[in-house]
KEKOL-272772 format. One line per 5 residues: number of its first residue (from 1); for each residue x, y, z of N, C-alpha, C. Coordinates in Angstrom, 1 decimal. Example, Ala and Ser with C-alpha at 12.3 -4.5 7.8 and 13.67 -1.06 7.14 Angstrom:
2
1> 13.2 -5.7 7.8 12.3 -4.5 7.8 13.2 -3.3 7.8 | 12.8 -2.2 7.1 13.7 -1.1 7.1 12.9 0.0 7.9
//
This chain:
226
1> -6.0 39.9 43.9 -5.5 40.0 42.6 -4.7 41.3 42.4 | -5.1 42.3 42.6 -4.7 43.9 42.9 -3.2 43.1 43.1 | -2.7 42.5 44.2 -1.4 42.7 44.6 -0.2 41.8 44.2 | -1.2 41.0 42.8 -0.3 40.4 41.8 -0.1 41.0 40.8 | 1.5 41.0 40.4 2.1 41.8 38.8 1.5 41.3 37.7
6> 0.7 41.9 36.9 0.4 41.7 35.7 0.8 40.8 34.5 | 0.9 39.9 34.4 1.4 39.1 33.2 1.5 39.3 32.5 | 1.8 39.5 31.0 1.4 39.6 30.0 1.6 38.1 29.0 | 0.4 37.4 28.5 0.8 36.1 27.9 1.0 36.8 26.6 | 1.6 35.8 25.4 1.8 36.6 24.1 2.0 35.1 23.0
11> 0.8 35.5 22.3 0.3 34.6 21.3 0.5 34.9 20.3 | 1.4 34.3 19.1 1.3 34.5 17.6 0.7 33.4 16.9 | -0.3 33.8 15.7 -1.0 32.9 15.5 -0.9 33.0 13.9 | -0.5 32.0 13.7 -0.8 31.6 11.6 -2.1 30.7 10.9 | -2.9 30.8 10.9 -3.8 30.0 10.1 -3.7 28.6 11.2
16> -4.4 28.7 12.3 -4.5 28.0 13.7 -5.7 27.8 13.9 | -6.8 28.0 13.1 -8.5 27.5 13.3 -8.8 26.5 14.0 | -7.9 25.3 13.9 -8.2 23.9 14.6 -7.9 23.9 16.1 | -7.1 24.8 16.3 -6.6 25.1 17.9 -6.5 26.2 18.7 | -6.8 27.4 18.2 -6.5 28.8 18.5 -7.4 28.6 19.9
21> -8.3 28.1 19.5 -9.5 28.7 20.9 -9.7 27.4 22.0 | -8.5 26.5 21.9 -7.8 25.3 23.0 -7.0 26.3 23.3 | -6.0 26.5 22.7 -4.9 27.8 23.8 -5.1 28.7 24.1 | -6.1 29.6 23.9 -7.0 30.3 24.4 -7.6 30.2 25.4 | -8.6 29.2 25.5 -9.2 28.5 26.7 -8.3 28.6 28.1
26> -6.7 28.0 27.8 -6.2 27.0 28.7 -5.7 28.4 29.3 | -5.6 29.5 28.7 -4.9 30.6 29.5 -6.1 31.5 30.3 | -7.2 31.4 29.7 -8.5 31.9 30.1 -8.9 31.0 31.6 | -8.3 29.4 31.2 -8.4 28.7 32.8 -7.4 28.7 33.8 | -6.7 29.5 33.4 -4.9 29.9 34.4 -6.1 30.5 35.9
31> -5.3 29.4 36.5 -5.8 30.0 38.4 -5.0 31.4 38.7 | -3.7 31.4 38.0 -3.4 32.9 38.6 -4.1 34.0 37.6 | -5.3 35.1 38.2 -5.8 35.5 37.6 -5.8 37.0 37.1 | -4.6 37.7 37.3 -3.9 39.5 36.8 -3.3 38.7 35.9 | -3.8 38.7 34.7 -3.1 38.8 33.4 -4.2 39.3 32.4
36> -3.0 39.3 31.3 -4.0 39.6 30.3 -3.1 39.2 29.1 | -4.3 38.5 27.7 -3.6 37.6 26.6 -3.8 38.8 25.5 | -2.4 39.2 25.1 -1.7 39.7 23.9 -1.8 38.8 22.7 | -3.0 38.3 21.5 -3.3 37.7 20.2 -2.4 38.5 19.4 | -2.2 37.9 18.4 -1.0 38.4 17.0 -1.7 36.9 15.8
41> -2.4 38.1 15.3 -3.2 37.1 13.5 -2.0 37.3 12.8 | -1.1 36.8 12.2 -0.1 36.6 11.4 -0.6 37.1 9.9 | -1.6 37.5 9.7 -2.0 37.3 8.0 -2.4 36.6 7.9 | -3.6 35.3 9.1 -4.3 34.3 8.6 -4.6 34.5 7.5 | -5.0 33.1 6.5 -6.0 33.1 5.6 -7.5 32.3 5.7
46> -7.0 31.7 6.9 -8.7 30.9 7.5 -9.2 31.6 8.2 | -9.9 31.0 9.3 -11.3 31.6 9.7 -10.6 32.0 11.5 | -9.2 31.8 11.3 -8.5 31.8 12.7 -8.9 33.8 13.3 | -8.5 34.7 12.6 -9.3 36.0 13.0 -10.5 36.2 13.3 | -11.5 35.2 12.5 -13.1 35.5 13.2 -13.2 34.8 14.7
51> -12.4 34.2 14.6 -12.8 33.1 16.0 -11.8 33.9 16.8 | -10.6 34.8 17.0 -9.9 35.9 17.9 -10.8 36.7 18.2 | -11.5 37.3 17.0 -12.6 38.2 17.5 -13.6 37.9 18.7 | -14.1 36.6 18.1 -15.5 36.2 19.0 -15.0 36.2 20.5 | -13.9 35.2 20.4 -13.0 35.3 22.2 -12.8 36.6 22.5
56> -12.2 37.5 22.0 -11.7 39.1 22.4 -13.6 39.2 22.8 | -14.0 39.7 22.2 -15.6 40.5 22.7 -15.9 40.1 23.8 | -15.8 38.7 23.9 -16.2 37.8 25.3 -15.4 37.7 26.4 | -14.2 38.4 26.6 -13.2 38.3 27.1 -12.3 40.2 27.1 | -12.5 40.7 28.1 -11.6 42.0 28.2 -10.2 41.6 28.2
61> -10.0 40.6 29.1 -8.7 40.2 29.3 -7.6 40.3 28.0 | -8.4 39.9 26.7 -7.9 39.4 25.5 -7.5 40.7 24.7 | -6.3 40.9 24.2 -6.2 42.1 23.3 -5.9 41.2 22.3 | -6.2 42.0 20.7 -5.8 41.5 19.6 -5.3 42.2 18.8 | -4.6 41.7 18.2 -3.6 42.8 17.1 -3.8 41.7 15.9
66> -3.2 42.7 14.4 -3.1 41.7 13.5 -2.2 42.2 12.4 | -1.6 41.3 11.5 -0.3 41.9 10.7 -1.3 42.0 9.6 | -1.6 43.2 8.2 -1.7 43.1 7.2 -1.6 41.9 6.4 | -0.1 41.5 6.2 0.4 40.6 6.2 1.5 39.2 6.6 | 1.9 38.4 6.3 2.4 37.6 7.0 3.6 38.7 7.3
71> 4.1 38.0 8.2 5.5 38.6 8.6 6.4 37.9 9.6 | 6.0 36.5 9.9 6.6 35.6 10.8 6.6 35.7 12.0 | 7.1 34.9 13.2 6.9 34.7 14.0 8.0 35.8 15.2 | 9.1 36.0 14.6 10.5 36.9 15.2 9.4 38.3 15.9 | 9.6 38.6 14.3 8.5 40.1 14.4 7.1 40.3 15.0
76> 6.7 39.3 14.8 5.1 39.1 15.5 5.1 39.1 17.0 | 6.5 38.2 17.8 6.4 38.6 19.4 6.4 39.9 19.6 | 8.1 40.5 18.8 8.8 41.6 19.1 7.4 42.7 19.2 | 6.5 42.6 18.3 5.2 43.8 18.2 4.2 43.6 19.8 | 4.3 41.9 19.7 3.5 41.8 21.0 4.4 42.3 22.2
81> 5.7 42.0 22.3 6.2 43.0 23.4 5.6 44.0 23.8 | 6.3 45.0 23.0 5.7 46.5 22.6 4.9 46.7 23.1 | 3.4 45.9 22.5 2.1 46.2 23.1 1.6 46.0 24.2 | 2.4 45.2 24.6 2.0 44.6 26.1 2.2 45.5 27.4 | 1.6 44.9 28.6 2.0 46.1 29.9 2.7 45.0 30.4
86> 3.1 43.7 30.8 3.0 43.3 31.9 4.3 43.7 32.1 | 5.1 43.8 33.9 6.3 43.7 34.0 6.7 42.3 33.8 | 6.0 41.1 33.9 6.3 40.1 33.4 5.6 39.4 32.0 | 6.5 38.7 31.2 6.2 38.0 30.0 6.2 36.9 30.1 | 4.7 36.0 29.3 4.8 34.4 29.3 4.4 34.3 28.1
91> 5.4 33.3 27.4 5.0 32.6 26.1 4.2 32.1 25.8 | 3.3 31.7 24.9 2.5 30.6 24.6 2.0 30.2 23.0 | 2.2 29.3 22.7 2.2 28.7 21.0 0.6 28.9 21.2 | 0.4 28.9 20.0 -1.2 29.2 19.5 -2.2 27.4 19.2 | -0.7 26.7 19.5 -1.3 25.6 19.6 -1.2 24.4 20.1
96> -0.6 24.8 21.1 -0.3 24.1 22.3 -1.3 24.4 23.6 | -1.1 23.7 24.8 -2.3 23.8 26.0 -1.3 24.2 27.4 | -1.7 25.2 28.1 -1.2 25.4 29.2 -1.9 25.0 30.6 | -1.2 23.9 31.1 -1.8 23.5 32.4 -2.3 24.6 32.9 | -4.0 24.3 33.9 -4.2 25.5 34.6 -3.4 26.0 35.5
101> -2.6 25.1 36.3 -1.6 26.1 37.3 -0.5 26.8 37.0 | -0.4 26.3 35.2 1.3 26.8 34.8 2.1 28.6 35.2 | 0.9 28.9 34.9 1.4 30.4 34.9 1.4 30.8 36.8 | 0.7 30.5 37.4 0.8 30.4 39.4 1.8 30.0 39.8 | 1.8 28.9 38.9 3.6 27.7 39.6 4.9 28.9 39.3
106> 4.7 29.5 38.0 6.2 29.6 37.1 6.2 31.1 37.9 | 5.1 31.7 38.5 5.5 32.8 39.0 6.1 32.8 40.1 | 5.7 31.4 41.1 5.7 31.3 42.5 7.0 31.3 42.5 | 8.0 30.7 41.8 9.3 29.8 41.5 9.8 31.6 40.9 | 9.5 32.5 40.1 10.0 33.6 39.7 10.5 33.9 40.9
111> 9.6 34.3 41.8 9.3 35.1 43.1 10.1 34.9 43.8 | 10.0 33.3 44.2 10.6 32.6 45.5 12.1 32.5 45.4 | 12.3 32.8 44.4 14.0 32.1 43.9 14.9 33.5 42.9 | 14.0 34.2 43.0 14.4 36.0 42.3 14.8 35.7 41.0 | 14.2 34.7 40.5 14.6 34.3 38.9 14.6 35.6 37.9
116> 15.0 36.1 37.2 14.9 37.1 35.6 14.4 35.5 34.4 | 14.2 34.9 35.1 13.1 33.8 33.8 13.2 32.1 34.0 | 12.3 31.3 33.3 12.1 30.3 33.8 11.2 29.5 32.7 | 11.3 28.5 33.1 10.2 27.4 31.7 10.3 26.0 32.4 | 9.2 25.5 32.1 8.9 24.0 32.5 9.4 23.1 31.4
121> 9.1 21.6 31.6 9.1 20.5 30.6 7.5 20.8 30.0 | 7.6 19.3 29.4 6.2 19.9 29.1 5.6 17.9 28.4 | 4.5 18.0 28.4 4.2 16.5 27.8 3.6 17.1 26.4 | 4.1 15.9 25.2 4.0 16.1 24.2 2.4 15.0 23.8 | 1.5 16.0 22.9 0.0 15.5 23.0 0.0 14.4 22.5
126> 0.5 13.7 21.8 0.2 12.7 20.5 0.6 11.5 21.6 | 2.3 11.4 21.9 2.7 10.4 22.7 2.4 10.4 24.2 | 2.3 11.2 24.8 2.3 11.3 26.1 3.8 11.1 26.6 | 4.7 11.4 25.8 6.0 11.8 26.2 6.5 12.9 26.8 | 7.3 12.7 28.2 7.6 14.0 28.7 8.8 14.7 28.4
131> 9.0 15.7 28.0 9.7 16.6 27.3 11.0 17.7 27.8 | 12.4 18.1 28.4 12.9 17.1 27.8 12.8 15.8 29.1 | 13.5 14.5 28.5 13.5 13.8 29.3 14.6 13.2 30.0 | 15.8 12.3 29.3 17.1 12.2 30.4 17.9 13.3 29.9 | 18.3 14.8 28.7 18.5 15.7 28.9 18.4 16.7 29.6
136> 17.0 16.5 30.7 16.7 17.7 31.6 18.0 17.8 33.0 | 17.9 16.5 32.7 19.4 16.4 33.7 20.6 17.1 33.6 | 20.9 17.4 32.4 22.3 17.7 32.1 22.5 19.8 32.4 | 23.4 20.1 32.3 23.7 21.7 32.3 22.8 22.1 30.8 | 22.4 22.9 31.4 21.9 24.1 29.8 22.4 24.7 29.4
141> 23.9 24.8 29.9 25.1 25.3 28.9 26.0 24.5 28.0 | 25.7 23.5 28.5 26.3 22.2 27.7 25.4 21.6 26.8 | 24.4 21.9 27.3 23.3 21.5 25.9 23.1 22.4 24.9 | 22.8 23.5 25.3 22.9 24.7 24.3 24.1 24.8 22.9 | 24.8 24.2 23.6 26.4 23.6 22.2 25.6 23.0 20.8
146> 24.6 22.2 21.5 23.9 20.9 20.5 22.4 21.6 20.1 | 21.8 21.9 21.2 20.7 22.5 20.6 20.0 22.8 22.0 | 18.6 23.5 21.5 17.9 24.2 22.6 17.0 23.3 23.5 | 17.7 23.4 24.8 16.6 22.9 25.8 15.4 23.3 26.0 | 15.4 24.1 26.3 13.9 25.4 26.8 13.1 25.0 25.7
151> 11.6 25.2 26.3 10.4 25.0 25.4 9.9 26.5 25.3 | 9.9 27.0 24.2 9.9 28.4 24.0 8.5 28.3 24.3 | 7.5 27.4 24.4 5.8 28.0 24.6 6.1 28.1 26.0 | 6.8 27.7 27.0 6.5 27.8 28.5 7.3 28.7 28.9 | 8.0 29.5 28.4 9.1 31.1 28.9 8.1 31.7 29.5
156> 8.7 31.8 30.8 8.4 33.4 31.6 9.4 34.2 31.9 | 9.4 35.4 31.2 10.7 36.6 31.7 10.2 37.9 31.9 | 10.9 38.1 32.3 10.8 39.5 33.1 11.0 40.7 31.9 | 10.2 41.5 31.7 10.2 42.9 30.7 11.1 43.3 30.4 | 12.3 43.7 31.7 13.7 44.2 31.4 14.8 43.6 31.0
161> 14.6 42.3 31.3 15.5 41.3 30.8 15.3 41.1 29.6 | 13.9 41.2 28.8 13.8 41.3 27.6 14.3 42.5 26.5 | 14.0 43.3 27.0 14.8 44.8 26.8 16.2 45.0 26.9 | 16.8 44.5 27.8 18.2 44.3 27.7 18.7 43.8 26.4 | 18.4 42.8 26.4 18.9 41.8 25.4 18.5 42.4 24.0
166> 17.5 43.6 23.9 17.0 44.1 22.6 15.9 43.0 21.8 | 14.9 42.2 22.9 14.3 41.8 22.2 14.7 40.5 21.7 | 13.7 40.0 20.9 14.3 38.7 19.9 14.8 39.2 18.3 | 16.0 38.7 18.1 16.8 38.8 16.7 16.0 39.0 15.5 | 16.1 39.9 15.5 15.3 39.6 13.6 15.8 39.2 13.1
171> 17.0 39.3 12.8 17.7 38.3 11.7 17.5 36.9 11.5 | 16.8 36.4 13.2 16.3 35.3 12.9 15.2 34.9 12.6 | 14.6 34.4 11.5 13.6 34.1 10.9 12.7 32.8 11.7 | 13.8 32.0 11.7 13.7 30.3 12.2 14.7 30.7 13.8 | 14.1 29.6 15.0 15.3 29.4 15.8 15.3 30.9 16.5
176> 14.4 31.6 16.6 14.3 32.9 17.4 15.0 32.8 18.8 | 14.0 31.6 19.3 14.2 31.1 20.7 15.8 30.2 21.0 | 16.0 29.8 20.2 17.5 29.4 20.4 18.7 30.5 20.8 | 18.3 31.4 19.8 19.3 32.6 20.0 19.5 33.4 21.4 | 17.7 33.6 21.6 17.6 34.3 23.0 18.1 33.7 24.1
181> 18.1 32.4 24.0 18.1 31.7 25.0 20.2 31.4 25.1 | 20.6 31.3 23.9 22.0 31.4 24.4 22.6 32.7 24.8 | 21.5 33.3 24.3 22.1 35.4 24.6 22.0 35.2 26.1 | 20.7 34.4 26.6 20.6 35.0 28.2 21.3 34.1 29.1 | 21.5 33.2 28.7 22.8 32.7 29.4 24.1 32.7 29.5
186> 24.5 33.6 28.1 25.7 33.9 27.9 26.3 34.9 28.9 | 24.7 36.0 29.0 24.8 37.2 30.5 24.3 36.6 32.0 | 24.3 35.5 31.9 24.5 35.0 33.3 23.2 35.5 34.0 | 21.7 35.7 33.1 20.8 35.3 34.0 20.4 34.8 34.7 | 19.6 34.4 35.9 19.3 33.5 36.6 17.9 32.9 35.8
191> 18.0 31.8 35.7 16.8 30.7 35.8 16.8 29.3 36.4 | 15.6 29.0 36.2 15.0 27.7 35.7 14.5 26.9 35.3 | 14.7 26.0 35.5 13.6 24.7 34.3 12.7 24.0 35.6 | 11.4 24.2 35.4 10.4 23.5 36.4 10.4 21.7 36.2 | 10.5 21.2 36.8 11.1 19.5 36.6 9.4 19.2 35.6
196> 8.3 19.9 37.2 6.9 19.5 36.7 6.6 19.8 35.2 | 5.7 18.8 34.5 5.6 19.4 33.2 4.3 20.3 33.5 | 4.3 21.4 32.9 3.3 22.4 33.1 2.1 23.0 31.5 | 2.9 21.8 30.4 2.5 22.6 29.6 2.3 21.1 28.3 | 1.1 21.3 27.3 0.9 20.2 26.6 1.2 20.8 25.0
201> 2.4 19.4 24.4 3.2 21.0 23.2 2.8 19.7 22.4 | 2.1 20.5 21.0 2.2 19.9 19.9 3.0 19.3 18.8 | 3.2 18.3 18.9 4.2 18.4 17.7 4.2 18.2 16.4 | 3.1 18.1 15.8 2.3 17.1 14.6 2.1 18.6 13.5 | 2.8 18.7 12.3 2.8 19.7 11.6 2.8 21.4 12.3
206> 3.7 21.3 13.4 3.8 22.9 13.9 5.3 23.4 13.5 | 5.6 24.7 14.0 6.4 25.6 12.7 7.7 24.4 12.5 | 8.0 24.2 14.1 9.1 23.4 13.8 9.3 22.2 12.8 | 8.5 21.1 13.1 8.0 20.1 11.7 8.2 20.5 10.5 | 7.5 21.6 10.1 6.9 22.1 8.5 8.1 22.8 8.1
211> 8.9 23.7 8.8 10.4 24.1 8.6 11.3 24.0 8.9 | 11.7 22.8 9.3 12.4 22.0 9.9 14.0 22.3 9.4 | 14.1 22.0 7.8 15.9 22.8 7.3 15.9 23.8 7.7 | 15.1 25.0 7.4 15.2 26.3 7.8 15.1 26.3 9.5 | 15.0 26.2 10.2 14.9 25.7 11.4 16.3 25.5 12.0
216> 17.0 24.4 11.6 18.0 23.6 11.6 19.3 25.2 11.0 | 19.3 25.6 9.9 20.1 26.3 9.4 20.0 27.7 10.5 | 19.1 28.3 10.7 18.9 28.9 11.7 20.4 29.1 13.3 | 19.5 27.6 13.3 19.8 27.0 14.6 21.9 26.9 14.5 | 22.3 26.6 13.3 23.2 26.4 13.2 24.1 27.9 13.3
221> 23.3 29.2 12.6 23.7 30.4 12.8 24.0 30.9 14.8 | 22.6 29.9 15.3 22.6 30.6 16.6 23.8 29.9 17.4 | 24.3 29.0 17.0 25.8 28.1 17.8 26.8 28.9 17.4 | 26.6 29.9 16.1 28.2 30.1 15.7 28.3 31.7 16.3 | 27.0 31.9 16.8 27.0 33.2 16.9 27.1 34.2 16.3
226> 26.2 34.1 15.2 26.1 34.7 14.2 25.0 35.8 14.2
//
């Protein structure tokens, strides 16, 4: 373990009681085991902080942080950055499930192929639909015109590459991940997309659903380059 780079996972969490401690688990059951999970409490108003705590005590691995108040999702990574060590970064939704090998596979493929970042498909929980599906085919620059391919819970990037780019947009409130994602292609990072799905993403009332115009209007800023 010693002579694997440190991970850093980075969770932001809003009033997530019903799932916090399934995404939690699923990173606590990752085979690759030098990491450590970066929590972000948004200004719950449920019981989602008591139950960070109980996992943190039981777990060194787990660091937690928490915002006074809400302050969304943009700002809530950008702080988890910050706080974090790892030379590498992996995303993860607070309520969504990470295959146990996801973070082993996404590194091997970093490694093996000198990637600056990478992300899987992913199966979606309700349907058992896999995610994307005859778009994973197509260029991610040609898709990126229409909308974002990458599943922002399965990102792994590299520290500096994050830093380069200054981080994620504040200005974006909604569509964080859209933005980043045309910025780092627009600089001709190297990645990929893992064919295997490595990651189980919710779709049933999460940020995307519940904000869906703002989302959309966002999204529309990140095409014009705005």
């Amino acid at each position: 373990m010693n002579n694997l780079p440190l991970i850093s996972v980075l969770m932001a969490t809003y009033n997530d009681e019903n799932t916090i401690l399934s995404a939690i688990k699923s990173i606590q059951n990752q085979t690759y085991k030098n990491l450590e999970l970066f929590v972000l409490d948004d200004g719950s108003t449920d019981n989602t902080f008591e139950l960070l705590k109980s996992a943190a005590d039981n777990d060194s691995r787990i660091k937690l942080l928490r915002n006074a108040k809400n302050m969304g999702l943009t700002k809530s990574l950008n702080l988890l950055i910050k706080s974090s060590n790892g030379d590498i970064i992996a995303r993860h939704d607070a309520d969504d499930i990470s295959l146990p090998q996801r973070i082993d596979t996404q590194f091997t493929y970093m490694k093996k192929y000198n990637l600056d970042f990478c992300s899987s498909r992913a199966v979606i929980m309700n349907s058992k639909t896999k995610i994307p599906n005859i778009s994973y085919y197509f260029p991610k620059k040609v898709l990126l015109r229409f909308k974002n391919p990458f599943i922002h819970g399965t990102l792994m990037i590299k520290r500096y590459v994050m830093e380069e780019v200054g981080n994620y947009d504040e200005y974006y409130y909604y569509s964080q991940d859209y933005k980043l994602m045309i910025t780092l292609l627009n600089k001709g990072y190297k990645f990929r997309v893992l064919k295997e799905p490595l990651y189980l993403l919710n779709t049933k009332n999460n940020i995307s659903t519940l904000n869906y115009l703002d989302q959309k209007k966002y999204a529309k800023y990140a095409k014009r380059g705005k």
